[in-house]
C-alpha positions, 0 to 999 in steps of 0.5 A: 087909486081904484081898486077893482077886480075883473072876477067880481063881473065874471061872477055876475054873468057865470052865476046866471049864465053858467050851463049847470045854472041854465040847466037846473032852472030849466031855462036853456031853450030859451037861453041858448035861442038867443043870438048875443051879436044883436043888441036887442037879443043881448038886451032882453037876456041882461034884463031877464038875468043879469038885471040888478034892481037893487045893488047891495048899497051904493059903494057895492054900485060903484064898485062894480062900476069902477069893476066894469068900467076897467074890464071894458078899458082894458080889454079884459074877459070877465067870462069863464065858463058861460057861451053867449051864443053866437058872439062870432056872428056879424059885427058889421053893425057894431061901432068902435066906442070912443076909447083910444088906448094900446088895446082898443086901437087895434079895433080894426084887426078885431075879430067878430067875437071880440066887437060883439063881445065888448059891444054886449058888455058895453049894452051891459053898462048901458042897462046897468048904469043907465049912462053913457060909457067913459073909459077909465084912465087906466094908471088910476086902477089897481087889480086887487086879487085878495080873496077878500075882495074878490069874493065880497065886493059888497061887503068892504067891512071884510076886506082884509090886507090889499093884494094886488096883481103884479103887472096889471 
């Protein structure tokens, strides 16, 4: 089984992106200009804020892999309280990845927001793993919610006891 943790992507994109982070290193006009329903858009703003050049080791890589990997699977939002600007804009030019499961089959229903939504943290994946996207066989993952893991995916010497969302 892989255990992962939808938070360990939230806390990624909400430490670059949160408002009061935006503000305090006086980046939000630059921030806020840009439109995230563009791939180039979307592009320039993970490589300027979200780029990891150097992940904490392998395990920490793989982690947030495995991590991304079953947000995108499962249609999950890692983001809380960060606006990408404009995600409701024109989604024509976004096409359905190849993932067929219970919540990508619906793609067809989708709103605006949601494709590009999923389409920048499919660009995500492509800027960080530098590969292409293979969905996660869903009864393979776990969703550990031990404060633990969440909070230090990168430091497994003090993960404690597993526990696990009931459910996910």
């Amino acid at each position: 089984m892989i255990d992962v943790s939808p938070e360990h992507i939230e806390r990624i994109i909400e430490g670059a992106w949160h408002p009061d982070t935006v503000e305090f290193y006086n980046f939000e006009n630059e921030f806020y200009r840009l439109d995230f329903s563009k791939e180039e858009d979307a592009r320039y703003a993970i490589n300027k804020w979200l780029s990891i050049d150097k992940w904490h080791s392998i395990e920490s890589m793989l982690q947030h892999k495995e991590d991304l990997r079953y947000c995108i699977t499962k249609k999950k939002y890692p983001l809380s309280n960060v606006d990408l600007n404009n995600l409701d804009g024109d989604a024509t030019h976004v096409q359905k990845p190849n993932i067929s499961n219970e919540y990508w089959d619906s793609w067809d229903g989708w709103d605006s927001w949601d494709k590009n939504f999923f389409n920048f943290l499919l660009i995500l994946w492509d800027e960080w793993f530098h590969e292409s996207f293979i969905p996660a066989n869903l009864s393979q993952y776990r969703e550990r919610i031990d404060r633990e893991f969440v909070e230090f995916p990168h430091m497994p010497e003090l993960w404690g006891k597993p526990k696990y969302k009931v459910g996910a």
